[in-house]
N, CA, C and O atoms as CSV, one atom per row, in Angstrom:
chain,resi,resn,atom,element,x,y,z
A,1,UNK,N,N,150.990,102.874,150.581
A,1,UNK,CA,C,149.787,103.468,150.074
A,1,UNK,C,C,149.137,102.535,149.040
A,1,UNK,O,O,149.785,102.139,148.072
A,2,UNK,N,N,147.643,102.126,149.277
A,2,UNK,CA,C,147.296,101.471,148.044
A,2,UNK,C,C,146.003,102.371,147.400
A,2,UNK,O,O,145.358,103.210,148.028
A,3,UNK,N,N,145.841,102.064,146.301
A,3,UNK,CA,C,145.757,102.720,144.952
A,3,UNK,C,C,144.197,102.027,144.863
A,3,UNK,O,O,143.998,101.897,143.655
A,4,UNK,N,N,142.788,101.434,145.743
A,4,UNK,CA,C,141.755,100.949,145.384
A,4,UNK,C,C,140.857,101.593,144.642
A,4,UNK,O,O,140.180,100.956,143.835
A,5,UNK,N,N,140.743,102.637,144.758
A,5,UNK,CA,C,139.566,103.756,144.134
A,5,UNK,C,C,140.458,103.989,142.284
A,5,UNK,O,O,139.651,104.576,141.563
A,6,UNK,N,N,141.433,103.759,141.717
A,6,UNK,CA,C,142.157,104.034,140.358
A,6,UNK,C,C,141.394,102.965,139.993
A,6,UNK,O,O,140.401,103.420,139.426
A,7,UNK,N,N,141.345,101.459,140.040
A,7,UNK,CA,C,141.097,100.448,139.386
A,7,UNK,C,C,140.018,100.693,138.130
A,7,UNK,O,O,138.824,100.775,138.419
A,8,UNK,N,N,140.359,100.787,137.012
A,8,UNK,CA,C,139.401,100.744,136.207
A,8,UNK,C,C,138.646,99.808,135.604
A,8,UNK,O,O,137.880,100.232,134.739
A,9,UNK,N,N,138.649,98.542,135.842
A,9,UNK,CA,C,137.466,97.353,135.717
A,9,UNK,C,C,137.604,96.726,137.453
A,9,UNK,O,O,138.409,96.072,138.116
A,10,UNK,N,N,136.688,97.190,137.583
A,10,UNK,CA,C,135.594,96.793,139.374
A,10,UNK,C,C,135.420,95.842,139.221
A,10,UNK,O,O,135.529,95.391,138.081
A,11,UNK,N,N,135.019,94.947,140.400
A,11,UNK,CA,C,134.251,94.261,140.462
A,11,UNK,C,C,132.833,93.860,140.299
A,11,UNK,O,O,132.246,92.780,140.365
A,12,UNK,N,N,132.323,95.599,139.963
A,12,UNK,CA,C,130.782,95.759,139.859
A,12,UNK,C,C,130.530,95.277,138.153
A,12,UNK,O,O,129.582,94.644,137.687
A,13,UNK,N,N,131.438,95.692,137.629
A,13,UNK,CA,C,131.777,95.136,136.185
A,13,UNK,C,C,131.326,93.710,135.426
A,13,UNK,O,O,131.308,93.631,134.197
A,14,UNK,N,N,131.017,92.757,136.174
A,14,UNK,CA,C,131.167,91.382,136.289
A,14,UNK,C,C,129.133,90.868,136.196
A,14,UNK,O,O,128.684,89.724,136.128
A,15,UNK,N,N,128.258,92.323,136.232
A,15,UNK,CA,C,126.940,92.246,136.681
A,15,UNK,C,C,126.505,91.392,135.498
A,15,UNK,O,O,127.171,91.784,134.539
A,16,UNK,N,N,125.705,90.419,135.128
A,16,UNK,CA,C,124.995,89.331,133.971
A,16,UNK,C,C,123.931,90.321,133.326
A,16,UNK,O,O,123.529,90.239,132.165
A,17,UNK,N,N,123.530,91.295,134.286
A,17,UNK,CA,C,122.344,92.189,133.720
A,17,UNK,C,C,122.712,93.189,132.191
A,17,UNK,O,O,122.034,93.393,131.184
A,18,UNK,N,N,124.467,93.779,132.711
A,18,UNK,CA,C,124.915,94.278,131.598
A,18,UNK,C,C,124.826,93.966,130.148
A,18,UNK,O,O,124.671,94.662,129.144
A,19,UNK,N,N,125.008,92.391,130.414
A,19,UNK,CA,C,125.026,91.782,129.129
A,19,UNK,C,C,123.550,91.841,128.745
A,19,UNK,O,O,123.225,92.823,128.077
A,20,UNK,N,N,123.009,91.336,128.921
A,20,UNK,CA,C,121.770,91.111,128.800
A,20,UNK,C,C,120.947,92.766,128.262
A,20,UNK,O,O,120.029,92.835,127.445
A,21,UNK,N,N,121.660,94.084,129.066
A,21,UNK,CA,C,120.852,95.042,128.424
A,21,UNK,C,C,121.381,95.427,126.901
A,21,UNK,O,O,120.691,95.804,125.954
A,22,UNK,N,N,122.774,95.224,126.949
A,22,UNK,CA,C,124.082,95.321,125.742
A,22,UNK,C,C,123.029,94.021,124.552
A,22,UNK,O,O,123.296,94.142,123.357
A,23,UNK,N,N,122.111,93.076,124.866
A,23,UNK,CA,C,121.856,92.248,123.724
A,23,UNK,C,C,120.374,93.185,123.691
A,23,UNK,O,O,119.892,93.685,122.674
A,24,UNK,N,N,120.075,93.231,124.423
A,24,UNK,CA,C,118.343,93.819,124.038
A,24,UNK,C,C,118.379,94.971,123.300
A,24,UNK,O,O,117.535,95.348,122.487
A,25,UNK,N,N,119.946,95.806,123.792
A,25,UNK,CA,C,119.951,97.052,122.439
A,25,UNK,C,C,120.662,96.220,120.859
A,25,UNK,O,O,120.202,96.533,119.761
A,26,UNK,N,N,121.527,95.422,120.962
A,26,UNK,CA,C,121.728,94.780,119.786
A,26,UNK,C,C,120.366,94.354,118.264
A,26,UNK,O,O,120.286,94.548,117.051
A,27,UNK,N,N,119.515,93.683,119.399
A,27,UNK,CA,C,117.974,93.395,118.496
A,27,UNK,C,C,117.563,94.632,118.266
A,27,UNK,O,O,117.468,94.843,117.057
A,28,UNK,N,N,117.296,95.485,118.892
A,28,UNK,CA,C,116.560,96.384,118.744
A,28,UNK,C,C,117.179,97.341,117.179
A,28,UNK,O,O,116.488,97.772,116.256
A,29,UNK,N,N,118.214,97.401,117.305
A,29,UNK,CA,C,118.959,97.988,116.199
A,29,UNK,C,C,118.645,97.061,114.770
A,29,UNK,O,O,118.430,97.419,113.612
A,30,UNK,N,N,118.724,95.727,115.402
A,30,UNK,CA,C,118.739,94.343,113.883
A,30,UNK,C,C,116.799,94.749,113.263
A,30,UNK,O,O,116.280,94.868,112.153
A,31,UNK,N,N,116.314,94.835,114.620
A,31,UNK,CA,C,114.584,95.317,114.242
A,31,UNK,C,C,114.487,96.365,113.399
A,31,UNK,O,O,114.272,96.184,112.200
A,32,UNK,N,N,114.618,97.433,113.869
A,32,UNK,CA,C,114.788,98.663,113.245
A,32,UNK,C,C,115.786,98.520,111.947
A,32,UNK,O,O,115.939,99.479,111.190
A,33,UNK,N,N,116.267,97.622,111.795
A,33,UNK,CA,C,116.954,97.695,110.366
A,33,UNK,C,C,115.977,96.783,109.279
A,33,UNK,O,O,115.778,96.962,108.078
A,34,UNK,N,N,115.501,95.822,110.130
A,34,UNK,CA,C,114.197,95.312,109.128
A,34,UNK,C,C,112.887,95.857,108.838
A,34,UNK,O,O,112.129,95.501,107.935
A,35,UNK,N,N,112.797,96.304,109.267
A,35,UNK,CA,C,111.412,97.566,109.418
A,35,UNK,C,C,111.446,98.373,108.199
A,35,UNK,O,O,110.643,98.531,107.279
A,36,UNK,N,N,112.967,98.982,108.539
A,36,UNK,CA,C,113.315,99.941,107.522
A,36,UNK,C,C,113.581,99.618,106.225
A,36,UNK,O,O,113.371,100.452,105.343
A,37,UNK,N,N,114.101,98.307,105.920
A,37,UNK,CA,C,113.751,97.378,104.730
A,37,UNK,C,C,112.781,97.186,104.304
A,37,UNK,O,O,112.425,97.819,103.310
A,38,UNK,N,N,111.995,96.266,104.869
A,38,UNK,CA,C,110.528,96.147,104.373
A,38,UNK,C,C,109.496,97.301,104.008
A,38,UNK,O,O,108.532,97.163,103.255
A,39,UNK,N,N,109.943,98.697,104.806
A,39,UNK,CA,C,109.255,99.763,104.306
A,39,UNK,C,C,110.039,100.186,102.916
A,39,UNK,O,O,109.447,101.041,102.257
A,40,UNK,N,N,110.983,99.823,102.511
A,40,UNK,CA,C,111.690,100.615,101.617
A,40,UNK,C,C,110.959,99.710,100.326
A,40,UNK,O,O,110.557,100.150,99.249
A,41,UNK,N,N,110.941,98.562,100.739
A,41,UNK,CA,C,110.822,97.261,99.475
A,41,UNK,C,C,109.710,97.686,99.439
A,41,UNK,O,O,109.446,98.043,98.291
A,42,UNK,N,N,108.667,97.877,100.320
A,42,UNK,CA,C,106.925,98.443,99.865
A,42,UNK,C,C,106.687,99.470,99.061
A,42,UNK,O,O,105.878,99.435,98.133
A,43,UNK,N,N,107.773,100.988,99.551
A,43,UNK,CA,C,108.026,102.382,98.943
A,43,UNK,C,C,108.190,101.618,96.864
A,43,UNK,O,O,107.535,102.031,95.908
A,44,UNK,N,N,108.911,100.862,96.851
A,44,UNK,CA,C,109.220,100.185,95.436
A,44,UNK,C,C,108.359,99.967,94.837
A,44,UNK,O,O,108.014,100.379,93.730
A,45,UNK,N,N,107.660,98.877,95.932
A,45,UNK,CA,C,106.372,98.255,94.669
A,45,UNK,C,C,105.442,99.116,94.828
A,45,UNK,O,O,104.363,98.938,94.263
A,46,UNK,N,N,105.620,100.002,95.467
A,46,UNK,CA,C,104.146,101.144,95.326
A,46,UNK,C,C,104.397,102.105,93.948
A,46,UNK,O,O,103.505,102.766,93.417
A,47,UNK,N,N,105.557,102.051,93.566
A,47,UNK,CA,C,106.047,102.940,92.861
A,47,UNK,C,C,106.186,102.590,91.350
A,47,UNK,O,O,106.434,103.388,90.446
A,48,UNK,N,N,105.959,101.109,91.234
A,48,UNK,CA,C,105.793,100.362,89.705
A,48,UNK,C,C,104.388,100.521,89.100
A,48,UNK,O,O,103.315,100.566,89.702
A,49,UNK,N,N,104.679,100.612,87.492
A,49,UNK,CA,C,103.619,100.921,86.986
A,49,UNK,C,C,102.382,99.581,87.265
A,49,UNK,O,O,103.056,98.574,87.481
A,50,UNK,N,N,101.298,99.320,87.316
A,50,UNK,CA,C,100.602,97.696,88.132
A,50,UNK,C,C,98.863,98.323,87.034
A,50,UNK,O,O,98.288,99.407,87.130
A,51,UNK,N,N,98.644,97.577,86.464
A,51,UNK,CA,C,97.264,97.696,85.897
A,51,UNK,C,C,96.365,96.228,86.432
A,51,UNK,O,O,96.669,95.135,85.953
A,52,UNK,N,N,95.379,96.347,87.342
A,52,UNK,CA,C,94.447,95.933,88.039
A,52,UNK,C,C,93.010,95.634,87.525
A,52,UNK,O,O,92.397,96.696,87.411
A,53,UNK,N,N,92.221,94.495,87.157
A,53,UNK,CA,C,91.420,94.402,86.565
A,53,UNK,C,C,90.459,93.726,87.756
A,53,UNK,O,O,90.647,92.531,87.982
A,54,UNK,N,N,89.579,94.336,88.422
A,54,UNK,CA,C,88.490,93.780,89.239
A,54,UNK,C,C,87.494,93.716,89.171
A,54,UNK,O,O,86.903,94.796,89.192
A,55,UNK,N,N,86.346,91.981,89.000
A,55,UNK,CA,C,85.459,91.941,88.821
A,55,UNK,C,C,85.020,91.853,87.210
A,55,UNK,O,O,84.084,92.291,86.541
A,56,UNK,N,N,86.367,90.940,86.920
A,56,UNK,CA,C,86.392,90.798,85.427
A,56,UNK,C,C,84.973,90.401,84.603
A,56,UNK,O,O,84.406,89.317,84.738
A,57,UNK,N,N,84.513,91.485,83.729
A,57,UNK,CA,C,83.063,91.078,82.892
A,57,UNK,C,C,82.001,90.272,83.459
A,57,UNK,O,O,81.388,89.218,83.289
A,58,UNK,N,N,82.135,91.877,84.657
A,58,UNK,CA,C,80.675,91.957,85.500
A,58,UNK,C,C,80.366,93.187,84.733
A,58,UNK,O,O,81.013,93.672,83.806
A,59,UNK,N,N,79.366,93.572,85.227
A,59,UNK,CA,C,79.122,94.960,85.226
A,59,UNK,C,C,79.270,95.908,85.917
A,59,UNK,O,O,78.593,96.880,85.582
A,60,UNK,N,N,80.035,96.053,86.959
A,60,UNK,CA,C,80.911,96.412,87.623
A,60,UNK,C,C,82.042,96.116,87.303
A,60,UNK,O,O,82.702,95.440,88.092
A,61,UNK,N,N,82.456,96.417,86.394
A,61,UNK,CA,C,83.975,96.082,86.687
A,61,UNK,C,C,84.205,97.125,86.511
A,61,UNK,O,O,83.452,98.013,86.112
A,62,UNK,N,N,86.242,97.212,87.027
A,62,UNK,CA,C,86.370,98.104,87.335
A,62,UNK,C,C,88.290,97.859,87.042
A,62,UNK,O,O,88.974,96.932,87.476
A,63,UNK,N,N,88.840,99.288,85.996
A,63,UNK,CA,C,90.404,98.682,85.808
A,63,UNK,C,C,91.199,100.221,86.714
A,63,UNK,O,O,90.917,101.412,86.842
A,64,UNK,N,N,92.202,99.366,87.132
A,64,UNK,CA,C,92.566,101.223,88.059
A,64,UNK,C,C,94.359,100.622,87.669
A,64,UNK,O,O,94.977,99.581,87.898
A,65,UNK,N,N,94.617,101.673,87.118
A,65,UNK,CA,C,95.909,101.739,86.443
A,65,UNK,C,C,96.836,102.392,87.621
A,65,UNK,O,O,96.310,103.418,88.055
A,66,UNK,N,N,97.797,102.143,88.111
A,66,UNK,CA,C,99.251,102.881,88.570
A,66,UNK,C,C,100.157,103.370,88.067
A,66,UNK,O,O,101.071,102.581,87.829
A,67,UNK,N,N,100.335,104.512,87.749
A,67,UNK,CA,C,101.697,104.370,87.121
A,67,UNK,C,C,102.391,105.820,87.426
A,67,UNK,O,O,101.709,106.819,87.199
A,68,UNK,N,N,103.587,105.960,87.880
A,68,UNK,CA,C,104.265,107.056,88.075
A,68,UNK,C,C,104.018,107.632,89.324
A,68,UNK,O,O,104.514,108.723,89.602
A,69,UNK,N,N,103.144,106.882,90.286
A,69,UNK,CA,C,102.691,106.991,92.109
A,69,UNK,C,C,101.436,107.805,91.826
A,69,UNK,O,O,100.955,108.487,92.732
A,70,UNK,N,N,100.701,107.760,90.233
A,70,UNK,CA,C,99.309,108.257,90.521
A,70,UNK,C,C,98.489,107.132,90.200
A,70,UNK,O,O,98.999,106.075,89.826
A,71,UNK,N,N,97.373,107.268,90.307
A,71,UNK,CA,C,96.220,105.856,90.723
A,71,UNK,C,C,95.240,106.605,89.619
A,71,UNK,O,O,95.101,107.817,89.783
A,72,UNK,N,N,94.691,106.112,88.734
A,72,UNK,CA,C,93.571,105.817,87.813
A,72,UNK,C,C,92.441,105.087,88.042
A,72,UNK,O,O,92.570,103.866,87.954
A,73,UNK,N,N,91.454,105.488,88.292
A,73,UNK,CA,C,90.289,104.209,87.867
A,73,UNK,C,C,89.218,104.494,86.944
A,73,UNK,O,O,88.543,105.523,86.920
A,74,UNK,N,N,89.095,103.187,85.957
A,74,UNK,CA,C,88.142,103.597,85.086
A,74,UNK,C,C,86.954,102.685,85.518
A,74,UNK,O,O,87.110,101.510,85.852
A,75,UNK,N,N,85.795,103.306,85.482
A,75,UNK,CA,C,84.735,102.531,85.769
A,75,UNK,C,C,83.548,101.867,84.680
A,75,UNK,O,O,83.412,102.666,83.753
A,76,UNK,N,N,82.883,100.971,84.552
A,76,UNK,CA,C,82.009,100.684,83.140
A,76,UNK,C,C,80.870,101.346,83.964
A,76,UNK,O,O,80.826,101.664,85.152
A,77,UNK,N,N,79.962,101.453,82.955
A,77,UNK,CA,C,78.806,101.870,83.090
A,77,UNK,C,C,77.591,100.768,83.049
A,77,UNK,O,O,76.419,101.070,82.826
A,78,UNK,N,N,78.004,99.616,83.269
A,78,UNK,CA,C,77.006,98.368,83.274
A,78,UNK,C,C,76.608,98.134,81.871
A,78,UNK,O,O,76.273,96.965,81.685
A,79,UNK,N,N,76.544,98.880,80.842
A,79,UNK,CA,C,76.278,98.241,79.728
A,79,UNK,C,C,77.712,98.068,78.680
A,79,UNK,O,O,78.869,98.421,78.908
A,80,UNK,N,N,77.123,97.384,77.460
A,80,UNK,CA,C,77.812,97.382,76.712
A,80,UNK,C,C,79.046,98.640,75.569
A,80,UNK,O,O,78.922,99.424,76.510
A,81,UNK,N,N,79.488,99.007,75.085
A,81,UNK,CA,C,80.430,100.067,74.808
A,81,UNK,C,C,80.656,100.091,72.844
A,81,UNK,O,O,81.608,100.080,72.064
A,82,UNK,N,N,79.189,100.130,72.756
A,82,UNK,CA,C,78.771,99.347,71.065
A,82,UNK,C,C,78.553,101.064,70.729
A,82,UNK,O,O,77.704,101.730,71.322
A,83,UNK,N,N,79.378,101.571,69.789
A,83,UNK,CA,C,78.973,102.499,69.003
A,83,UNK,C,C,80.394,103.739,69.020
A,83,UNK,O,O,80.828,104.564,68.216
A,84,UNK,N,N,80.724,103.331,70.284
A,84,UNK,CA,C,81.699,103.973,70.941
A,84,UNK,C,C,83.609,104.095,70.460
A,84,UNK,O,O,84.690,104.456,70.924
A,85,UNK,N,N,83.259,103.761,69.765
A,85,UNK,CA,C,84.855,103.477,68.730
A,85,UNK,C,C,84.825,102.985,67.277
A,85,UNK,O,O,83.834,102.875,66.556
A,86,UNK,N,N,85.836,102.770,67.050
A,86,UNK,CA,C,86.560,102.214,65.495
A,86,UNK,C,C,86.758,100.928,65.309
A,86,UNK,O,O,86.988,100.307,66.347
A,87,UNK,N,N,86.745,100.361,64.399
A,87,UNK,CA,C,87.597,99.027,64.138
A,87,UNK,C,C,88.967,99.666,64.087
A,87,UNK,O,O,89.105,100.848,63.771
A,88,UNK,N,N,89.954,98.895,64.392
A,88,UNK,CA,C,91.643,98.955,64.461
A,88,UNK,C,C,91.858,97.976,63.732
A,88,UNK,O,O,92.407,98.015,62.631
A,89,UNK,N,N,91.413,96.961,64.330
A,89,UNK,CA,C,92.439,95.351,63.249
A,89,UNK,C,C,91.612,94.195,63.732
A,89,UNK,O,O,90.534,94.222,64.324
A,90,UNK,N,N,92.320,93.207,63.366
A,90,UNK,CA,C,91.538,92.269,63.826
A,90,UNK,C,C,92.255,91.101,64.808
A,90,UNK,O,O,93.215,90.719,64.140
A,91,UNK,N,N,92.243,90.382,66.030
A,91,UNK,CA,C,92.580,89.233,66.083
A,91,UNK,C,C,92.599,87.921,65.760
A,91,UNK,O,O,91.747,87.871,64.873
A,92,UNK,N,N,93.019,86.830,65.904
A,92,UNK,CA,C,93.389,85.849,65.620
A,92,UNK,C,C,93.758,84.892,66.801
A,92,UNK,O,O,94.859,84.998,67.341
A,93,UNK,N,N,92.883,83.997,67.190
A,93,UNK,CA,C,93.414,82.476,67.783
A,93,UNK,C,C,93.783,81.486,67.644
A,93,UNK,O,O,93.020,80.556,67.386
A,94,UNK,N,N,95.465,81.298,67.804
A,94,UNK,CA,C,95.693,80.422,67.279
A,94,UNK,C,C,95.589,79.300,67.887
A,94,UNK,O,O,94.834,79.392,68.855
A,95,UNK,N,N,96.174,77.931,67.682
A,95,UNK,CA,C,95.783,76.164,68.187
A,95,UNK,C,C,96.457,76.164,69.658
A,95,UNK,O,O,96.060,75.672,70.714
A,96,UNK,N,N,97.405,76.759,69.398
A,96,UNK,CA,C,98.622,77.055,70.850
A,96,UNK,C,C,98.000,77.620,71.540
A,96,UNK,O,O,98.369,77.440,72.701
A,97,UNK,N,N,96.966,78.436,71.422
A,97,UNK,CA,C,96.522,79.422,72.686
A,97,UNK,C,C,96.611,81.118,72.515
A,97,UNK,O,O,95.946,82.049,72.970
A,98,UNK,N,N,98.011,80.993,71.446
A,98,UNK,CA,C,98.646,82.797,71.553
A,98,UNK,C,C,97.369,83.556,70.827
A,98,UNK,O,O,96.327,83.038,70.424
A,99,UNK,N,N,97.766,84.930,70.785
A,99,UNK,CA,C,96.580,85.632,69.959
A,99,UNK,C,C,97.592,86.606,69.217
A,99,UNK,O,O,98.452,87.241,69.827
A,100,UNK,N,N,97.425,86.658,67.970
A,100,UNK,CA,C,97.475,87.535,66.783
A,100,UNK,C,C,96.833,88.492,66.466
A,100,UNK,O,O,95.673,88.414,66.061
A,101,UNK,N,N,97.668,89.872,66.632
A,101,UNK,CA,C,96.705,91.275,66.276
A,101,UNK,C,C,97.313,91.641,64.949
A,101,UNK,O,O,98.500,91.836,64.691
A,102,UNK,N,N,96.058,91.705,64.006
A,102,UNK,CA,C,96.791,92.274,62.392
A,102,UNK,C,C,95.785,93.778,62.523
A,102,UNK,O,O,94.558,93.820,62.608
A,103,UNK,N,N,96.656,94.824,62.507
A,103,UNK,CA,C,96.207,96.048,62.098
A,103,UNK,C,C,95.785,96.097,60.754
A,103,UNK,O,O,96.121,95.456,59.758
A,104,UNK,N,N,94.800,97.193,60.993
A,104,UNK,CA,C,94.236,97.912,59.065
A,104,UNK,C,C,94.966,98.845,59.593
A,104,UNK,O,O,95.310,99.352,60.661
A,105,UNK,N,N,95.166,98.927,57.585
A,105,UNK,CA,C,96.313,100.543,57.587
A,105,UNK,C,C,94.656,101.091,57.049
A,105,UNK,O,O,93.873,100.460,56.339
A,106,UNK,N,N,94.468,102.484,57.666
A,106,UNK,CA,C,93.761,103.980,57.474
A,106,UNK,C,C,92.279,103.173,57.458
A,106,UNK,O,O,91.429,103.977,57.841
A,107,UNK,N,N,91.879,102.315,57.255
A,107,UNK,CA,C,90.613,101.627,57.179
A,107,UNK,C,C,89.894,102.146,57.684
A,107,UNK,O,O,88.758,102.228,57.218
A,108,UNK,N,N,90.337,102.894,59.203
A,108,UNK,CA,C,89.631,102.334,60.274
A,108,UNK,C,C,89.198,104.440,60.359
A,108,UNK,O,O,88.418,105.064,61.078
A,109,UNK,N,N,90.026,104.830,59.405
A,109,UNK,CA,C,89.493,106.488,59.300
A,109,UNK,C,C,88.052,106.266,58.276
A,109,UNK,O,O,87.145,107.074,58.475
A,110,UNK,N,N,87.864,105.342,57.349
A,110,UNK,CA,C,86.857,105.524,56.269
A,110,UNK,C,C,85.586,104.921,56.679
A,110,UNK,O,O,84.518,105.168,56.119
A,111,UNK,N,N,85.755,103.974,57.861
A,111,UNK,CA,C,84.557,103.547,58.014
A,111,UNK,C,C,84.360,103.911,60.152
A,111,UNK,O,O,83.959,103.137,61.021
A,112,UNK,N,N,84.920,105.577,60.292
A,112,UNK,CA,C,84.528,105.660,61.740
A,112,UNK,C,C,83.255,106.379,61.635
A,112,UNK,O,O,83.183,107.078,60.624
A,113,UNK,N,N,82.288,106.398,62.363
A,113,UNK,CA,C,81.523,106.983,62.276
A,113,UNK,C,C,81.332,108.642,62.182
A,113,UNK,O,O,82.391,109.264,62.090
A,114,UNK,N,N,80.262,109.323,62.194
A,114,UNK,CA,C,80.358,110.790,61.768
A,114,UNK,C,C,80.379,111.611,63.225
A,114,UNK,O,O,80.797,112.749,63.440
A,115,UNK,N,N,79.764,110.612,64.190
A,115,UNK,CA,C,80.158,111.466,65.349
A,115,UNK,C,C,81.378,111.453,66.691
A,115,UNK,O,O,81.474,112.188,67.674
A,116,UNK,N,N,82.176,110.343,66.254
A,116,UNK,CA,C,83.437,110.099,66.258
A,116,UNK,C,C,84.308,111.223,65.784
A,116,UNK,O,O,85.015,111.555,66.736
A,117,UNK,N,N,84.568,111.959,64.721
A,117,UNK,CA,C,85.486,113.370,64.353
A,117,UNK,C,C,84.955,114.323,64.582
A,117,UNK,O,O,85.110,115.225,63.759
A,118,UNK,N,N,84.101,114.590,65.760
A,118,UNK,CA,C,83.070,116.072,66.491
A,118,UNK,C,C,84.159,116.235,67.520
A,118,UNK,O,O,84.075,117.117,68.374
């Protein structure tokens, strides 16, 4: 009695196509694992605080802040922003390039204007 139909590796076993479908699912898995990276690394930087300055001292410009996955934008109004605040302190340029901020202590309560504390 022989035993042909038990054999558990055939001869059909031996097909080049197998391999070949066994690598096309291999990539497909390596794809889908980069995909899923690069979406994750985007999910990140979407998620850092990022302050954006466009159209620097036009009149249009325009600064749109990120921070905490909400979006800000502040817009100018084409003119200047003269009347609209306090003195704080003053800067300083130095030979190197850096800049120096010296605050006033309370100064800046005695000489704000009257419709500034409304």
């Amino acid at each position: 009695m022989t035993h042909k139909h038990l054999s558990i590796l055939g001869e059909d076993d031996d097909d080049p196509m197998l391999s070949a479908v066994n690598l096309v699912d291999v990539f497909l898995v390596l794809v889908v694992a980069l995909l899923t990276a690069v979406a994750l690394q985007k999910q990140k930087e979407a998620d850092e605080d990022v302050t954006i300055i466009r159209n620097a001292g036009k009149p249009d410009m325009e600064i749109v802040v990120r921070k905490d996955g909400h979006e800000v934008k502040y817009r100018g109004n084409g003119g200047s922003s003269e009347g609209q605040g306090v003195r704080a302190g003053v800067a300083y340029k130095m030979k190197d390039g850096s800049i120096i901020y010296v605050p006033e202590a309370d100064a800046s309560a005695a000489t704000a204007p009257a419709d500034a504390e409304q």
